[in-house]
N, C-alpha and C positions, 0 to 999 in steps of 0.2 A: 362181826365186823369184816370179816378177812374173808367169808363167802360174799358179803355185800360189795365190796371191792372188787371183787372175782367177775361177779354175775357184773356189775356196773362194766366194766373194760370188755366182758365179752360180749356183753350187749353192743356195747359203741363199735369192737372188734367184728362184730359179725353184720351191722346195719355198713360201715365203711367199704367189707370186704363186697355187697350187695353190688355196690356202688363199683366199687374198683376192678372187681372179677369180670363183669359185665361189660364195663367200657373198654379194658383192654386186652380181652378175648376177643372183641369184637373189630378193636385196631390191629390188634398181633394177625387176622386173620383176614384181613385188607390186602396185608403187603403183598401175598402171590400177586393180588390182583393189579399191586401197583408194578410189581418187577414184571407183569405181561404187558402192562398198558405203557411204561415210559422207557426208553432204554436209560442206561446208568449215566450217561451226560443229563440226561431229564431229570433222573428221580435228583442227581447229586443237584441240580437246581433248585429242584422244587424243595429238597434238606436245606440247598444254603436260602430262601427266604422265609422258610419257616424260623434258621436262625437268629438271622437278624432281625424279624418282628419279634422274636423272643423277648429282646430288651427293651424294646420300642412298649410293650404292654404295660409294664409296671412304673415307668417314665409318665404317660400320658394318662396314667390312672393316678398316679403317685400313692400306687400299692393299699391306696384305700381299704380294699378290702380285707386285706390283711385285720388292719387294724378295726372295721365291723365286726370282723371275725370275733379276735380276742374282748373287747370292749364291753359286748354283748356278754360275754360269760363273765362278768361281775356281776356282785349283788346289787339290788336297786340301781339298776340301769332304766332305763328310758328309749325303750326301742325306737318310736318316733325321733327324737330328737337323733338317734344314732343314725336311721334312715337317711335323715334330712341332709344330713352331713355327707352320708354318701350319694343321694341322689346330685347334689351339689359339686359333686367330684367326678359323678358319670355325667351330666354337661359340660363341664370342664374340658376331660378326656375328648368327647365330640371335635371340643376347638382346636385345642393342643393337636391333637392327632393328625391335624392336618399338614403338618411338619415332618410327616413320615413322608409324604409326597414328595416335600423339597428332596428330604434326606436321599430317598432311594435313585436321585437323578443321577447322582453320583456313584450309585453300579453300573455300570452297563451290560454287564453279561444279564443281569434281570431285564426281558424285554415287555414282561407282560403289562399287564394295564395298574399305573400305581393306584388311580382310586381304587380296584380291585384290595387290593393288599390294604391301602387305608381304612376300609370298610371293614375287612376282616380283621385287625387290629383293634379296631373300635368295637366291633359287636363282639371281639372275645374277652376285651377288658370289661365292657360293661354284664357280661355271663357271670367274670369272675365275682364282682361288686354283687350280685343279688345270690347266689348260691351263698358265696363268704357269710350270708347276711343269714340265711337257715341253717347255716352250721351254728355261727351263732348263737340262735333260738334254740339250737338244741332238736333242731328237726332234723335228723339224720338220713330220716325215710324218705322226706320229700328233696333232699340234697341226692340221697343215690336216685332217685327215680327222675331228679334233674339232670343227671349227669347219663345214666342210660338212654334217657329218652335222646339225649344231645347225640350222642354214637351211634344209636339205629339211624337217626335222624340221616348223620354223614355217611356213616356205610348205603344207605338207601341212595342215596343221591349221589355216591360216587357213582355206584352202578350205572345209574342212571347217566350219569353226565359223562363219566369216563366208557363205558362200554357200550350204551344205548346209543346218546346223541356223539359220542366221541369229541366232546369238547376241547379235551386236553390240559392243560396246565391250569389253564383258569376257568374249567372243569371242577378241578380237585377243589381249588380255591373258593368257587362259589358253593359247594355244597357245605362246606366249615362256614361260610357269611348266614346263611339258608336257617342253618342246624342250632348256632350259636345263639339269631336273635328269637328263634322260638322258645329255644330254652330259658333265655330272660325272662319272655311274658311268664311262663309257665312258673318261674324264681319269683317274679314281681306277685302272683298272684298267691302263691302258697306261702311265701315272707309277708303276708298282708300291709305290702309296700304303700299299697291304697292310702292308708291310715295316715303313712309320713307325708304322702300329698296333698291331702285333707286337713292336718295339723302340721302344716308346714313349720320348724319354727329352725334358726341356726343357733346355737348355744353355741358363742363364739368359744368360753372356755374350754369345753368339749372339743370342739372344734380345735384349738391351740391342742392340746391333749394328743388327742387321736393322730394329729398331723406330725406334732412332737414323737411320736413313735412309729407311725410309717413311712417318714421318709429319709428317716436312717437307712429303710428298708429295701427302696431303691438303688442306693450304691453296693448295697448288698446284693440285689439284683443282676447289677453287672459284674460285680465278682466271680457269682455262681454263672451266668452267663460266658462270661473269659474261660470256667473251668468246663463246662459240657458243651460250645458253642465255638469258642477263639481254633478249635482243632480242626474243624470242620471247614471254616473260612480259608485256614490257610495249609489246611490239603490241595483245597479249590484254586489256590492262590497256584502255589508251587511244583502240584500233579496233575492238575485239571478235576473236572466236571464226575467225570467218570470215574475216578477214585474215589471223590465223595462220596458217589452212590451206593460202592460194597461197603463203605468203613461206616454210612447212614444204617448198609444192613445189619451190622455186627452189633449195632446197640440193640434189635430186636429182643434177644435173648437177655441181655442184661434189664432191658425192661420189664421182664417179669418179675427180677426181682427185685428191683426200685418199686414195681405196682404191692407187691406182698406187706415190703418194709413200711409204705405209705398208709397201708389199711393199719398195718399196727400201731405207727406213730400220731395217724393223727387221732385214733382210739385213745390212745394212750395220755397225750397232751388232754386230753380232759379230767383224764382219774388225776395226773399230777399237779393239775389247777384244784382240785374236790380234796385230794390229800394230804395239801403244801402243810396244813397245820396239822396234821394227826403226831403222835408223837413216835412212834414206828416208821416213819417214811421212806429212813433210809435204806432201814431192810426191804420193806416196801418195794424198793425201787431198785437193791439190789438183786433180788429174786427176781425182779422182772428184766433186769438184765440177762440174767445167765441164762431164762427160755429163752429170748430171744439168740441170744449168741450162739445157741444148742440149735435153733431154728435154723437161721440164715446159714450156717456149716454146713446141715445137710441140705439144705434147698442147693445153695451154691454149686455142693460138687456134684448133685442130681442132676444139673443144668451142663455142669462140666461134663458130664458123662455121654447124655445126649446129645452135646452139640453138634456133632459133627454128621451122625447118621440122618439128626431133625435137618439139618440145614440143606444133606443133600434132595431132601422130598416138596423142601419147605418154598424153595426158591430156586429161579433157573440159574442152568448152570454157570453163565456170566458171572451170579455175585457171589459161588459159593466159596470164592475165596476169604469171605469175609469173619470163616471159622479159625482162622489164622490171628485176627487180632479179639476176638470175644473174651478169651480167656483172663488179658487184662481188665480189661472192663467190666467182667463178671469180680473180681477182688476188688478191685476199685470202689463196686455198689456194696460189697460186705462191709467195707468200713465206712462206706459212708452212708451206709443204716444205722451202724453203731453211732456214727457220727451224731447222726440227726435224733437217734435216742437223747444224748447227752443234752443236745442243745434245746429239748423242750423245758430245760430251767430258764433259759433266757426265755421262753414266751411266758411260761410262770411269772416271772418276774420281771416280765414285761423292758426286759433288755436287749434293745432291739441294736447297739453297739455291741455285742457280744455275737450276733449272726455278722454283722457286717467286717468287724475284725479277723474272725475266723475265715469268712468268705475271703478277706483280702489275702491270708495267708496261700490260702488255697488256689487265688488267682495266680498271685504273684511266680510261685512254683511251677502253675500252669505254663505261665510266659516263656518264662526261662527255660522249661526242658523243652516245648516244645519246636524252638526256636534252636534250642541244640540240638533233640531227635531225629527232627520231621527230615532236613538234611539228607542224614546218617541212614535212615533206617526205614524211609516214609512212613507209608500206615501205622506197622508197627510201634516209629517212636511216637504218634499222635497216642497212642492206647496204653503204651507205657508212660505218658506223663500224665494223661488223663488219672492212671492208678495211681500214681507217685501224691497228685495231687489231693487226691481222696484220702490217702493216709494222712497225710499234712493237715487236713483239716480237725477228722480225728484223732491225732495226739493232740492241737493246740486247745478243742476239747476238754479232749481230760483235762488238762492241766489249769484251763481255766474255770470251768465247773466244782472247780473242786472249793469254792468261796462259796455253793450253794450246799450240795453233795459231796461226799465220796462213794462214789462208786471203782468196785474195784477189779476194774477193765484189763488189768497184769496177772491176774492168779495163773498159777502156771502151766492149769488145766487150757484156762484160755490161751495163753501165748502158745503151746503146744500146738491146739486145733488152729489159732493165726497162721504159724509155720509151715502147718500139713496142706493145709487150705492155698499157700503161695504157690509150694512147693509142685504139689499137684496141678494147677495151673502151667506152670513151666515146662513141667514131665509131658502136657498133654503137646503140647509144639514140635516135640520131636517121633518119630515115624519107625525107630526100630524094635526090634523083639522086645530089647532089655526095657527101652521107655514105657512099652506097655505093659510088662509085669510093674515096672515101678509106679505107674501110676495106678493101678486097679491096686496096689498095696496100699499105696497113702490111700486111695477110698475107704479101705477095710478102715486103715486107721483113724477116719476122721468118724467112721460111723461109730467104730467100738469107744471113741471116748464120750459119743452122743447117745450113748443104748441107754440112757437113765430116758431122755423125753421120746425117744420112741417105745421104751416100754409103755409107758404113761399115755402116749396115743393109742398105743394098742386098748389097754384098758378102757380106755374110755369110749373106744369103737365096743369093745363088748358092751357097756355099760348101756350104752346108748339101742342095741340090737336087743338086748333082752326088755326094754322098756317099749 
């Protein structure tokens, strides 16, 4: 039972990472390309509309896919009928979305072409709706090979538009339009979409259902939105253009470890859909806690370590100030992997007010510091509230999880390595002798309370080399 488990999550684990490794190795190694091709008033432009159509997607889709996603993985489901429901939602989006047009009049530092951006909008919500739709089915393969093929697609065609034809802004933007409706067809044809247009049917109840659970999902949207997005906006607001674009670069590095956490969460949200009744689950789930929390400590401070030497090779010298605020932002993604471990009880149990309350706490905190910080401390306090707010989501978490599971997120091994993990973070910001003995200390100490899952990695690298 407990190798069936095993092998099942490392299957889902290893087909997601296919998926994940892929696409953002292939983004993460873009950006030279971008910090040559735009100066930092550009790229911070071309950040702040990627943030704002951020919200604009799950609005004009009304997060349908979400709910294909989960829907599909019940028993005696009806894929057709589930299709129908969402191809009914990707026409929708079409119309709605032209409302992004009006919206965007009212920037004016965006001067590019808004059908540009409406198109891109639309073709990356209707991507989301058919991939959503092979996770679903349980196709994982054809989901990562959707999602790589979408990344070559855009790395190819920035090249091409940003460097070859030297387009420029709406350059960047049409190789994302280009990339994302190929991927559709290539979704539409491997979800055998066909079928739901053939057997059209709308099962209104279904229908109430699915909508009754995705568009709670929406406000939740802009929650999480206000928390990775609201900081960006009003850097732009209050420092200009050009800070945007170092403090855009500083998430680079934290995106590797949001991409790690995602290959394992969204593996993972299916063993604890396959599990929910075993009667073991809680250990179950507390053991897959503690790898993970043993994981992302030593990813995190691995990332820590690096930062500053990767950044100087990684990007020109204009943004490499942007090693100054990473640090928070790299704690920030550690709990808010733990975060989003926790909250795959609410897609368990299909409690889609328990992402959106949680989100709201996390906004709301967002607001408030960053409106206190940004002031005070610029950049910096945008990355210190972003982290503050990340915590905030994970305790409210815990606490509310705890009517499905307990998980036990406090053990004192854990809050020890939380500590070392901040601490470390902090030590790295400052520049003399003593900081740098104290920080390569807290290293030792966060690896020596982790040496139980690197022993075990080791082993299993023998294990794997002698076969």
């Amino acid at each position: 039972m407990q190798v069936k488990r095993q092998q099942y999550l490392a299957k889902n684990t290893a087909l997601f990472a296919l998926n994940s490794i892929g696409t953002k190795l292939i983004t993460f190694l873009l950006v030279p390309l971008y910090t040559v091709a735009f100066t930092t008033e550009e790229y911070g432009t071309i950040d702040l509309i990627s943030v704002i159509t951020t919200i604009f997607i799950p609005i004009i889709t009304l997060n349908i896919g979400e709910a294909v996603m989960r829907f599909a993985l019940d028993e005696e489901t009806d894929d057709n009928h589930i299709m129908s429901i969402a191809l009914f939602f990707a026409g929708f989006s079409l119309l709605i979305g032209t409302s992004v047009i009006f919206i965007l009049s009212y920037f004016p530092a965006i001067t590019i072409n808004k059908i540009v951006i409406y198109m891109y909008c639309v073709s990356q919500g209707v991507y989301q709706t058919f991939s959503c739709n092979l996770r679903g089915q349980e196709k994982l393969f054809a989901y990562a090979c959707g999602n790589i093929l979408n990344t070559f697609l855009t790395a190819a065609l920035n090249i091409l538009f940003l460097i070859v034809l030297k387009v420029g802004i709406n350059g960047y933007f049409y190789s994302y339009i280009i990339s994302f409706t190929v991927s559709s067809i290539y979704c539409f044809c491997k979800g055998n979409v066909i079928n739901a247009v053939k057997n059209y049917y709308l099962d209104k109840k279904l229908l109430l259902s699915m909508v009754k659970y995705s568009i709670v999902l929406v406000p939740n949207s802009l929650m999480w939105w206000i928390m990775n997005s609201l900081d960006h906006i009003m850097i732009t607001s209050m420092l200009g253009a050009a800070a945007n674009g170092i403090y855009a670069i500083s998430y680079k590095l934290p995106s590797i470890l949001s991409a790690l956490s995602t290959v394992f969460n969204q593996a993972w949200s299916y063993s604890a859909i396959h599990e929910n009744k075993s009667k073991d689950r809680e250990e179950f789930n507390n053991n897959m806690y503690e790898k993970l929390v043993s994981f992302q400590l030593l990813i995190t401070v691995l990332l820590l370590v690096v930062l500053k030497p990767f950044l100087k090779i990684y990007v020109q010298p204009e943004y490499y100030d942007a090693w100054k605020y990473a640090p928070y932002l790299l704690v920030g993604n550690f709990f808010l992997t733990m975060g989003t471990f926790l909250s795959t009880f609410y897609t368990v149990y299909k409690d889609s007010k328990g992402f959106l309350f949680s989100g709201m706490v996390g906004a709301f905190t967002n607001i408030i510091l960053n409106k206190l910080l940004i002031p005070l401390f610029g950049i910096q306090g945008a990355a210190v509230a972003t982290c503050i707010s990340y915590i905030a989501v994970f305790i409210y978490r815990v606490l509310d999880t705890k009517k499905y599971m307990d998980i036990h997120v406090f053990k004192p091994n854990y809050v020890i390595g939380y500590l070392f993990l901040i601490g470390t973070a902090y030590t790295l910001l400052f520049q003399t002798n003593t900081s740098q003995v104290l920080f390569l200390t807290e290293v030792g100490m966060i690896v020596l309370l982790n040496r139980k899952i690197i022993i075990d990695f080791v082993k299993l690298i023998k294990t794997i080399a002698r076969k």
